[in-house]
PDB file of N, H, CA, C and O in Angstrom:
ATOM      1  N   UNK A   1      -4.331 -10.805 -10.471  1.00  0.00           N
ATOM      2  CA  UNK A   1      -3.695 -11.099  -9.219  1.00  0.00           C
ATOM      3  C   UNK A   1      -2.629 -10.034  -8.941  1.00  0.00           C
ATOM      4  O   UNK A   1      -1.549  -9.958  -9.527  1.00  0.00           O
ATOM      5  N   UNK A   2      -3.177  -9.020  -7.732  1.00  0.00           N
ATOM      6  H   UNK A   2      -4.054  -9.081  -7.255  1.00  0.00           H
ATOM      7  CA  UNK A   2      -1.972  -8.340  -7.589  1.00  0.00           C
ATOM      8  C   UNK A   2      -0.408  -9.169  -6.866  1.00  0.00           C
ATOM      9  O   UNK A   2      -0.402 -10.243  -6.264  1.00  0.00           O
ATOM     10  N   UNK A   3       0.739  -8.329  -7.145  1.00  0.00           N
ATOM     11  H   UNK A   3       0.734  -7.457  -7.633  1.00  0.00           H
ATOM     12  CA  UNK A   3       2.060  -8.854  -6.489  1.00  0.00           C
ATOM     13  C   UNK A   3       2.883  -7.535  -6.423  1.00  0.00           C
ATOM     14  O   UNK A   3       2.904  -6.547  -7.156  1.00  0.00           O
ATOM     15  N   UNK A   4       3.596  -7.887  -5.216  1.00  0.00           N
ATOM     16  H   UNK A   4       3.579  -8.690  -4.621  1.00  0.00           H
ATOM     17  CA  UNK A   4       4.559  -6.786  -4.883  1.00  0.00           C
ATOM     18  C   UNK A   4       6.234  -7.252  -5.166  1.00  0.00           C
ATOM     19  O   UNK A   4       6.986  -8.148  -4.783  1.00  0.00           O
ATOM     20  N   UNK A   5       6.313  -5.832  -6.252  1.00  0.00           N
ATOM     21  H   UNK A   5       5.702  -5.104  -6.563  1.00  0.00           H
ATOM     22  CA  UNK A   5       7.186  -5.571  -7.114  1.00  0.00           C
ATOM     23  C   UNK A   5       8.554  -5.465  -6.136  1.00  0.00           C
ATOM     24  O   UNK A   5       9.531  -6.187  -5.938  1.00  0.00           O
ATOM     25  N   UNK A   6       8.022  -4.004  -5.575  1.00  0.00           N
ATOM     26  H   UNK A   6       7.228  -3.417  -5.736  1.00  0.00           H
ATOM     27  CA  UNK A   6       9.072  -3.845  -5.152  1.00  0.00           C
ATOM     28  C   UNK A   6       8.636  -2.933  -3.341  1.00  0.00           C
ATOM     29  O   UNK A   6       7.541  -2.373  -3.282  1.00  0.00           O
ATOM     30  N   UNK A   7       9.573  -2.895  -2.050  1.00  0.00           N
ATOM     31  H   UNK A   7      10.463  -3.349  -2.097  1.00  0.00           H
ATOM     32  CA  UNK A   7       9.426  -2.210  -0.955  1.00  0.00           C
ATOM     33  C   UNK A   7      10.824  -1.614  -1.367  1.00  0.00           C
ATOM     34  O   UNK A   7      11.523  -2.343  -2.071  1.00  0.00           O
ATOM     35  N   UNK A   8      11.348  -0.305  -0.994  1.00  0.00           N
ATOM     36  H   UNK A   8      10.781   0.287  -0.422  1.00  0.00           H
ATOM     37  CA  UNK A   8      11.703   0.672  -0.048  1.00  0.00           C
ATOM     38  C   UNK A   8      11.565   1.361   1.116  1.00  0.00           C
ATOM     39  O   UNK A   8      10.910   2.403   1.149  1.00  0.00           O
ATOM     40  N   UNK A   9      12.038   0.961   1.961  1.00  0.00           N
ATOM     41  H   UNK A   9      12.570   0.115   1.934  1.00  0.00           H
ATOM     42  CA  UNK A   9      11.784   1.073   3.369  1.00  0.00           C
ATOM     43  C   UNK A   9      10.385   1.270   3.773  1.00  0.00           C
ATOM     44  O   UNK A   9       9.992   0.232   4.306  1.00  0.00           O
ATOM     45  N   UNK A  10       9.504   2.138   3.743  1.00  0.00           N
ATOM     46  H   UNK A  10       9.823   2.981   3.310  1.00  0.00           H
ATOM     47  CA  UNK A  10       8.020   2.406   3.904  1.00  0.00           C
ATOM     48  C   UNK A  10       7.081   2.210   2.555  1.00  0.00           C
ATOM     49  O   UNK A  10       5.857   2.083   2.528  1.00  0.00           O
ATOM     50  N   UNK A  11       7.945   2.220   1.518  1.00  0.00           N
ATOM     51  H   UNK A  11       8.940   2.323   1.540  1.00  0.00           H
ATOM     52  CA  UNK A  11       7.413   2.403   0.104  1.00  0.00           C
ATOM     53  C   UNK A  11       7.067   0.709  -0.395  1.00  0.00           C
ATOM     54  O   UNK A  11       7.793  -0.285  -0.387  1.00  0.00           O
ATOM     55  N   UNK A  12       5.794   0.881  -0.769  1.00  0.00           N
ATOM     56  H   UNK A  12       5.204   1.688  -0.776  1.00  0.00           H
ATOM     57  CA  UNK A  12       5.375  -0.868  -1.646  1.00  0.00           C
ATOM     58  C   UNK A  12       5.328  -0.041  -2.692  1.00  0.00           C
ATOM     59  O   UNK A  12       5.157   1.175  -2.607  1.00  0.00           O
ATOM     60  N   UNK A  13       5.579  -1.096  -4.393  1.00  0.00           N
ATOM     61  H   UNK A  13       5.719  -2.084  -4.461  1.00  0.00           H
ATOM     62  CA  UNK A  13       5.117  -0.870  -5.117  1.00  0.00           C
ATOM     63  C   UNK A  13       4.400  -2.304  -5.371  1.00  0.00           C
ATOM     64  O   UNK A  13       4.755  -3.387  -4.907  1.00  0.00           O
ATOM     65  N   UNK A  14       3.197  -2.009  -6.303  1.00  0.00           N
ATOM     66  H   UNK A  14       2.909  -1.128  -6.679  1.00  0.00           H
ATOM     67  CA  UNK A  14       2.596  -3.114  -6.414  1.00  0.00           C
ATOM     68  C   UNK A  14       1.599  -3.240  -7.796  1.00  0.00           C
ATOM     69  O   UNK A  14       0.706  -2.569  -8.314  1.00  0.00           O
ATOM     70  N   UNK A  15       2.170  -4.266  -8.012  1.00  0.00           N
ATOM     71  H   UNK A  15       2.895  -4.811  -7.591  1.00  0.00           H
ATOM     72  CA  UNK A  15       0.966  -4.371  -9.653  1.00  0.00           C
ATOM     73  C   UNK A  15       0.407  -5.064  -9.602  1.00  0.00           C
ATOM     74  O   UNK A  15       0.613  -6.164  -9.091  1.00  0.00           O
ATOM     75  N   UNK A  16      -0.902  -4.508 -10.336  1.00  0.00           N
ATOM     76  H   UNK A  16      -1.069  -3.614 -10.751  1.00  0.00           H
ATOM     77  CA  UNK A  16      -1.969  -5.484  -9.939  1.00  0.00           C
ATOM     78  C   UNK A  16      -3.146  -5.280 -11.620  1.00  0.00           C
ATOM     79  O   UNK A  16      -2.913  -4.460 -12.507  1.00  0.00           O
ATOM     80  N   UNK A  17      -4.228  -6.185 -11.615  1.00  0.00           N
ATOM     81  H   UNK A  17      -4.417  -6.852 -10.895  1.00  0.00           H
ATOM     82  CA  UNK A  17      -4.743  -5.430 -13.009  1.00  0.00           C
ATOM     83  C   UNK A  17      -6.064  -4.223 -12.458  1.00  0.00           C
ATOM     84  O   UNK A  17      -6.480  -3.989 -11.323  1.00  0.00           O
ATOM     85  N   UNK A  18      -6.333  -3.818 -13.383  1.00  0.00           N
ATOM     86  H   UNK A  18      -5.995  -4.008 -14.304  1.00  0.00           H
ATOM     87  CA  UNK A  18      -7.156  -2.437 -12.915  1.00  0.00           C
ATOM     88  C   UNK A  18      -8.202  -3.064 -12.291  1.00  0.00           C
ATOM     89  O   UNK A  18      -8.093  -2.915 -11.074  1.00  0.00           O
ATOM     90  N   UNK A  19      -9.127  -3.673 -12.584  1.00  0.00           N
ATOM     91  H   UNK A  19      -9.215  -3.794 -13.573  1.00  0.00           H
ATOM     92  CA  UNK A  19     -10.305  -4.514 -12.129  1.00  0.00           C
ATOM     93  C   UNK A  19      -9.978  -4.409 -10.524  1.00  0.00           C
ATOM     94  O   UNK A  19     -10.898  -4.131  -9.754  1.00  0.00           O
ATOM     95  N   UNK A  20      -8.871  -4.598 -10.117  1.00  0.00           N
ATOM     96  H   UNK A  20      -8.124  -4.823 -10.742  1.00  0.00           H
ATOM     97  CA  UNK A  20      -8.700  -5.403  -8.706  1.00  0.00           C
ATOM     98  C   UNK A  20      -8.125  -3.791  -7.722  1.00  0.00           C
ATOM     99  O   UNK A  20      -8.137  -3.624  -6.503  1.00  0.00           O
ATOM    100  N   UNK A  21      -7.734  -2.954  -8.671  1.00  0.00           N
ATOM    101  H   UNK A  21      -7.724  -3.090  -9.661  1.00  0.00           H
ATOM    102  CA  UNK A  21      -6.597  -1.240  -8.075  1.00  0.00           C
ATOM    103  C   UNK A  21      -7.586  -0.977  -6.521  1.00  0.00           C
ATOM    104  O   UNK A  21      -7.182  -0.840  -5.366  1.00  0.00           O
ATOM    105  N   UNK A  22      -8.810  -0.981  -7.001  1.00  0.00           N
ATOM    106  H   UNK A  22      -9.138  -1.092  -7.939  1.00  0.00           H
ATOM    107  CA  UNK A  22      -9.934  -0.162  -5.422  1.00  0.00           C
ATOM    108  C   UNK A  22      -9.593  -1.358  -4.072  1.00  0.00           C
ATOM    109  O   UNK A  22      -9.476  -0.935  -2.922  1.00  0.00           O
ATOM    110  N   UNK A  23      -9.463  -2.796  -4.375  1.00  0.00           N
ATOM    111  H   UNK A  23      -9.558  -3.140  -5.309  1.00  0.00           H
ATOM    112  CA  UNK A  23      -9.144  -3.626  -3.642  1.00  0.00           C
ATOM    113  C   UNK A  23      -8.059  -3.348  -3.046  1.00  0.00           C
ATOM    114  O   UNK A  23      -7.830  -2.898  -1.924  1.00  0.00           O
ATOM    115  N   UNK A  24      -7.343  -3.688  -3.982  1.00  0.00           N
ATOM    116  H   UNK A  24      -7.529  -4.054  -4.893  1.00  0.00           H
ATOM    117  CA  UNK A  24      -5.877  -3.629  -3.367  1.00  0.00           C
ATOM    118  C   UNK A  24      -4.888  -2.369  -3.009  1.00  0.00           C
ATOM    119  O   UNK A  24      -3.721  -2.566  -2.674  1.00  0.00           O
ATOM    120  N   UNK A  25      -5.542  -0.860  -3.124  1.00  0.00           N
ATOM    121  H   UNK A  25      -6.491  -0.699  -3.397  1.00  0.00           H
ATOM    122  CA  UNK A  25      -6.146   0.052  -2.534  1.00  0.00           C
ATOM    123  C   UNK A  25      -6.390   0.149  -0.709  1.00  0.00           C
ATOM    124  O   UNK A  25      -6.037   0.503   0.416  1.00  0.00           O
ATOM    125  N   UNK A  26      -7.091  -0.352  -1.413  1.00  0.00           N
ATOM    126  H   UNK A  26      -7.378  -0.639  -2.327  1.00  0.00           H
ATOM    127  CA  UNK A  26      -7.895  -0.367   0.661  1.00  0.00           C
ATOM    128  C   UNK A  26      -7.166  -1.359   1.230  1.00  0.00           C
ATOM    129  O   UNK A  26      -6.764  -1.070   2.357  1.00  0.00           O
ATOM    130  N   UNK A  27      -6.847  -2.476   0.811  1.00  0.00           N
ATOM    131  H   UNK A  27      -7.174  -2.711  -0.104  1.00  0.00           H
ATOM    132  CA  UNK A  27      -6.197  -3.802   1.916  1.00  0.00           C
ATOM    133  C   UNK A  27      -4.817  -3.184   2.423  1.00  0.00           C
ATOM    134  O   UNK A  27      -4.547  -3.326   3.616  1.00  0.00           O
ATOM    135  N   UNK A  28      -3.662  -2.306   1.345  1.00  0.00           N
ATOM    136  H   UNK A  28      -3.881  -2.190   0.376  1.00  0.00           H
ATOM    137  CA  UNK A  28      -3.004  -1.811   1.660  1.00  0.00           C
ATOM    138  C   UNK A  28      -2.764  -1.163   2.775  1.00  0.00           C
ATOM    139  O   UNK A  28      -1.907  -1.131   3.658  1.00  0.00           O
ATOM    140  N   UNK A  29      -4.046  -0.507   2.415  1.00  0.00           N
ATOM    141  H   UNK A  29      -4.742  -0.533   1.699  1.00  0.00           H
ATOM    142  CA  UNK A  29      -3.827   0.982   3.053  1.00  0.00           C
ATOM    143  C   UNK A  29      -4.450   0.595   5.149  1.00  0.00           C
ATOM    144  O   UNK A  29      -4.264   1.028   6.286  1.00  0.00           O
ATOM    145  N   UNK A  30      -5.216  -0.478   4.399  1.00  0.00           N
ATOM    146  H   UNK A  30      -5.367  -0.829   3.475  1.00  0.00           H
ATOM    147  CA  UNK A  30      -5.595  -1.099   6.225  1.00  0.00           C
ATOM    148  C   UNK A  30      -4.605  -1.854   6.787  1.00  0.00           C
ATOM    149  O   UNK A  30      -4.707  -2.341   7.913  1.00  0.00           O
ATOM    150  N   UNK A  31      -3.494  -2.003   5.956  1.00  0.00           N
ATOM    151  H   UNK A  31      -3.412  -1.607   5.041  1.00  0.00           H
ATOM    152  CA  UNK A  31      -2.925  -3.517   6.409  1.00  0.00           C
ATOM    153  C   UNK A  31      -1.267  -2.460   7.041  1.00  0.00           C
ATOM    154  O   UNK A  31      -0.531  -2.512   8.027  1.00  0.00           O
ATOM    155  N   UNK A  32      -1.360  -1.557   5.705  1.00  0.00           N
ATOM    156  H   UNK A  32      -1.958  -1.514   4.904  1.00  0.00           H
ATOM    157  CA  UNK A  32       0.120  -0.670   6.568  1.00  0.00           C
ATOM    158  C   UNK A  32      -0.202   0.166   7.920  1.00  0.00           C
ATOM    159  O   UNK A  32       0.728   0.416   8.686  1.00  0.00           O
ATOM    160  N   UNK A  33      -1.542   0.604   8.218  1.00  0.00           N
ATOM    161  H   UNK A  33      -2.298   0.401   7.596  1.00  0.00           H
ATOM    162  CA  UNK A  33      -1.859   1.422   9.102  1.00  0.00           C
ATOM    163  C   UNK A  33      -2.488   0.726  10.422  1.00  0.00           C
ATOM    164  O   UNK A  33      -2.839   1.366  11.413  1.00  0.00           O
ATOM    165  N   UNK A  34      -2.584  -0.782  10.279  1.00  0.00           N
ATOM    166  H   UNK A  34      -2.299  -1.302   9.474  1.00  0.00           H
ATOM    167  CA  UNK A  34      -2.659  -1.484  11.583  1.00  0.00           C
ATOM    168  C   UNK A  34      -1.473  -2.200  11.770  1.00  0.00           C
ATOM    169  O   UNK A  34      -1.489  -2.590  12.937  1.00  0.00           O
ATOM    170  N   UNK A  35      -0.659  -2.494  11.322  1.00  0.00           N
ATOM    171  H   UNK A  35      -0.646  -2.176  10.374  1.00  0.00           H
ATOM    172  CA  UNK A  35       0.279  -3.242  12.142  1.00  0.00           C
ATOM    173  C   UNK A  35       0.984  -2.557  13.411  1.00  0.00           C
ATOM    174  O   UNK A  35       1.350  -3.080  14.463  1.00  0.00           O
ATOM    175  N   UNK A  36       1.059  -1.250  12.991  1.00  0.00           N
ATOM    176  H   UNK A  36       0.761  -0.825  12.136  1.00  0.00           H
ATOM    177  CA  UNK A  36       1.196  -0.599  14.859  1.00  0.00           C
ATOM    178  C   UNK A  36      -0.145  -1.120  16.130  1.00  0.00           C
ATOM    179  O   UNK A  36      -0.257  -1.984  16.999  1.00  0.00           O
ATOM    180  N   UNK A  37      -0.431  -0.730  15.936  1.00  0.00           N
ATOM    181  H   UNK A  37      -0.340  -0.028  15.229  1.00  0.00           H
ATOM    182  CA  UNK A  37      -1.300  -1.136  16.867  1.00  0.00           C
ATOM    183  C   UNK A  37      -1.439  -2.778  16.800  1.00  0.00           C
ATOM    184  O   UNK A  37      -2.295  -3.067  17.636  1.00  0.00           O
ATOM    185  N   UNK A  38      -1.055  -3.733  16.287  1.00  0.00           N
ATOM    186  H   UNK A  38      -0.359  -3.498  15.608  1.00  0.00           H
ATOM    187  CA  UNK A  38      -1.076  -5.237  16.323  1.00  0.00           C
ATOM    188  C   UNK A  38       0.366  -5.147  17.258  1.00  0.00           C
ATOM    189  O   UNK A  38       0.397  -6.109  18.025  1.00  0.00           O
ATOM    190  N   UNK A  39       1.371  -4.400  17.380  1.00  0.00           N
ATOM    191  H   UNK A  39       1.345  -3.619  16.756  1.00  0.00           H
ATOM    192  CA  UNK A  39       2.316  -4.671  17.916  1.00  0.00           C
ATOM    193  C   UNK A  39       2.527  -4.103  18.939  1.00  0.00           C
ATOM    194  O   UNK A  39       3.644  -4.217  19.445  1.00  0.00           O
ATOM    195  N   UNK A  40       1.271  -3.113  19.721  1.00  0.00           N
ATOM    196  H   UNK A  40       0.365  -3.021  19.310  1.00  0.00           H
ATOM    197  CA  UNK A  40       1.361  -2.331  20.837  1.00  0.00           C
ATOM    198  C   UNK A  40       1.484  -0.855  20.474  1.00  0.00           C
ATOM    199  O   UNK A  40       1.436  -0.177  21.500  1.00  0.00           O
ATOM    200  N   UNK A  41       1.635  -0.083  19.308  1.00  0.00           N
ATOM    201  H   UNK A  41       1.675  -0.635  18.475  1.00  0.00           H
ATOM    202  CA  UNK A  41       1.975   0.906  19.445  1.00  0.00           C
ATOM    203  C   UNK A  41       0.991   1.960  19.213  1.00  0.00           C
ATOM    204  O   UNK A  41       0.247   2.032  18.234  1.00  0.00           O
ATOM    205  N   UNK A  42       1.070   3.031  20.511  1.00  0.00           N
ATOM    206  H   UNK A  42       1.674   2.973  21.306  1.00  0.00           H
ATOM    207  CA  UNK A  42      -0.199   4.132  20.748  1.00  0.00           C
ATOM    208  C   UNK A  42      -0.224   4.808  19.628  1.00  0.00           C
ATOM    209  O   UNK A  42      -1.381   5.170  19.416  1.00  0.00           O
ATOM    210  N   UNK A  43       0.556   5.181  18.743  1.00  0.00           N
ATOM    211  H   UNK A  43       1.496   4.887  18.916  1.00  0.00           H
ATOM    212  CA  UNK A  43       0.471   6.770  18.289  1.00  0.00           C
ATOM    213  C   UNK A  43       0.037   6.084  16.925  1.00  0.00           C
ATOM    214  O   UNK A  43       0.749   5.130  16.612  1.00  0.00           O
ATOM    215  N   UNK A  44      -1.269   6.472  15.828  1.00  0.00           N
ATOM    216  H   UNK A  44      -1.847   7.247  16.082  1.00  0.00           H
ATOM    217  CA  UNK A  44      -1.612   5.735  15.053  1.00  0.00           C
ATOM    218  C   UNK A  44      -0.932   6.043  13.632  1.00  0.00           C
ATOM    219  O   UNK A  44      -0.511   7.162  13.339  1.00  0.00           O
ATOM    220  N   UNK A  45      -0.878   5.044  12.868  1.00  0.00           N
ATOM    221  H   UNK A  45      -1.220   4.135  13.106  1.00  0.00           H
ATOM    222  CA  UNK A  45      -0.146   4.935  11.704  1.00  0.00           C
ATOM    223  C   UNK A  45      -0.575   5.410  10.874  1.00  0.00           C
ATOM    224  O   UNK A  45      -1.752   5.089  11.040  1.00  0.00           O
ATOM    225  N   UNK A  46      -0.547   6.278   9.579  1.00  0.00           N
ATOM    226  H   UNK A  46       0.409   6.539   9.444  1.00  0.00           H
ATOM    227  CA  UNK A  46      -1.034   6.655   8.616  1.00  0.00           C
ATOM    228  C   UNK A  46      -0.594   6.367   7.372  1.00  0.00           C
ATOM    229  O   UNK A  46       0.624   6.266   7.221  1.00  0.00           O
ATOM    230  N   UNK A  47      -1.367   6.200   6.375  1.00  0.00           N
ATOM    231  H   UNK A  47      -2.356   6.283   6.497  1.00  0.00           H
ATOM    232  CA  UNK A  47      -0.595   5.354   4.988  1.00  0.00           C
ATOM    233  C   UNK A  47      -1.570   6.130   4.360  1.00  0.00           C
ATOM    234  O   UNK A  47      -2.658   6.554   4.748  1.00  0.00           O
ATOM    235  N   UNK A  48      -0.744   6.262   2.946  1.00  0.00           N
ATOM    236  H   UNK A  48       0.140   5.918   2.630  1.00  0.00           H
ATOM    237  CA  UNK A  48      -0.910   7.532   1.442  1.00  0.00           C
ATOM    238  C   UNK A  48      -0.871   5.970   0.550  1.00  0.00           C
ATOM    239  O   UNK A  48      -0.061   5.064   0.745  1.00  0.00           O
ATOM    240  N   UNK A  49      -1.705   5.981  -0.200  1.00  0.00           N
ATOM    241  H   UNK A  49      -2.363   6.717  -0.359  1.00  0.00           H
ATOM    242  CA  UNK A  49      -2.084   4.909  -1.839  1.00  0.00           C
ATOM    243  C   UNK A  49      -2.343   5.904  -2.696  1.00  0.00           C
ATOM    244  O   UNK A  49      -2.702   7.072  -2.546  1.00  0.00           O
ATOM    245  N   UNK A  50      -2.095   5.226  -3.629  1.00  0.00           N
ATOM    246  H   UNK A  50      -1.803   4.277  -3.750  1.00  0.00           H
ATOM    247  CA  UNK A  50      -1.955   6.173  -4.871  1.00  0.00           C
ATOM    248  C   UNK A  50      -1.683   5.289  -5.951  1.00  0.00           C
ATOM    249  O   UNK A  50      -0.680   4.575  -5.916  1.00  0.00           O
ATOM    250  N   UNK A  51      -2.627   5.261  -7.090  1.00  0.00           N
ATOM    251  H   UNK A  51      -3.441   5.840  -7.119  1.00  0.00           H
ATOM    252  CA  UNK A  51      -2.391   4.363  -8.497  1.00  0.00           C
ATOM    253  C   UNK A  51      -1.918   5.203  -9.453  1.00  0.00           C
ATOM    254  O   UNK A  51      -1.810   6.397  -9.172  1.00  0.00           O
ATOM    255  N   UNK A  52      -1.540   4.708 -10.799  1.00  0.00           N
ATOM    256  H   UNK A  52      -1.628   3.738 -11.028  1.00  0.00           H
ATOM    257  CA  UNK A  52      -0.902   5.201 -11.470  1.00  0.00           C
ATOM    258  C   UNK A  52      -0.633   4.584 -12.689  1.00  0.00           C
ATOM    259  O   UNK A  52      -0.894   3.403 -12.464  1.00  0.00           O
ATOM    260  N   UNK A  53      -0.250   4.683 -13.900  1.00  0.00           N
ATOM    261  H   UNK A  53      -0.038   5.643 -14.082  1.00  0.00           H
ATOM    262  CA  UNK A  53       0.215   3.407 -15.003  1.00  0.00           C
ATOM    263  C   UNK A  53       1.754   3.140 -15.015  1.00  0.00           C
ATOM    264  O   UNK A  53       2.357   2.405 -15.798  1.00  0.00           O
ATOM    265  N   UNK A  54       2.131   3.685 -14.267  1.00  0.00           N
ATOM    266  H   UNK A  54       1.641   4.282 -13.632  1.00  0.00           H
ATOM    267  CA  UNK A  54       3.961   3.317 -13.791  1.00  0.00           C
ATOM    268  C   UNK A  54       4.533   3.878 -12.815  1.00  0.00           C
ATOM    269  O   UNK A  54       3.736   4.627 -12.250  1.00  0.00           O
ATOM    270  N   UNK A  55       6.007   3.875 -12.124  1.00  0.00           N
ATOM    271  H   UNK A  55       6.655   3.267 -12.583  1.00  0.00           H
ATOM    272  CA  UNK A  55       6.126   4.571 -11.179  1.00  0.00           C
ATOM    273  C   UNK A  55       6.459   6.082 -11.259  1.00  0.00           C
ATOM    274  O   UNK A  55       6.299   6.990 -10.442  1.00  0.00           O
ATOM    275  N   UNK A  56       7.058   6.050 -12.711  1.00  0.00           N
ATOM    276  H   UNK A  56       7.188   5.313 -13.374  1.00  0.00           H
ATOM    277  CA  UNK A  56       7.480   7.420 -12.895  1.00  0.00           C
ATOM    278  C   UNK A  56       6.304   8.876 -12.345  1.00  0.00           C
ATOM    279  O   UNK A  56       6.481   9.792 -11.541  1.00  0.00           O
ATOM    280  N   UNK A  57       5.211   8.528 -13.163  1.00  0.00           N
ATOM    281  H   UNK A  57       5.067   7.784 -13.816  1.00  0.00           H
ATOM    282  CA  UNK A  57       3.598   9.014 -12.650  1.00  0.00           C
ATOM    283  C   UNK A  57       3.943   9.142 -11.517  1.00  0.00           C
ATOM    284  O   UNK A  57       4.193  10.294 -11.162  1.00  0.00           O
ATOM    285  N   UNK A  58       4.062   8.246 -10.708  1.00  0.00           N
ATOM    286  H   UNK A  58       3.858   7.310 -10.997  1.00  0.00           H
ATOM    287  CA  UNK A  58       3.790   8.148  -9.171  1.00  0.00           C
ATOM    288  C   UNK A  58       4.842   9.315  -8.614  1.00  0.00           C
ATOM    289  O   UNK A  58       4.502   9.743  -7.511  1.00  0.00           O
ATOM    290  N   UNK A  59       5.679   9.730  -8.992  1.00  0.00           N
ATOM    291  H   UNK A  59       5.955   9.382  -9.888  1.00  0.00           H
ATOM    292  CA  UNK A  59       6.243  10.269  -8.401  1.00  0.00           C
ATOM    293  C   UNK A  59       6.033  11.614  -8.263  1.00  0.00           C
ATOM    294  O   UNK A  59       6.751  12.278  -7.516  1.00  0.00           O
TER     295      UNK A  59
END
C-alpha cells in the first residue's frame, strides 16, 4: 500500500512497495498533471516521477 510521506510545495514523496512503483508511477504522474485543467486552467501541467531506494538517490 503506497502512502505519502511527505509534500514540499510541488514535491510528493511517496512510499510504496516495489510490486506497486509502475502504478503509483503513472496515477501520480496523471493525477499532478490534470488537476489544472479540472480547475480551468489552459496552459498544460507537466509532472517528472522518478523512483529510487531513498530520497537522498532522488536527488
Amino acid at each position: 500500500m503506497a502512502r505519502l510521506v511527505l509534500q514540499i510545495h510541488d514535491e510528493l514523496i511517496v512510499e510504496t512497495p516495489v510490486e506497486e512503483r509502475d502504478a503509483v508511477l503513472a496515477l501520480t504522474k496523471e493525477s499532478m498533471e490534470e488537476v489544472g485543467a479540472m480547475h480551468g486552467l489552459r496552459v498544460p501541467l507537466r509532472a517528472d516521477v522518478a523512483s529510487g531506494p531513498n530520497w537522498l538517490d532522488m536527488v
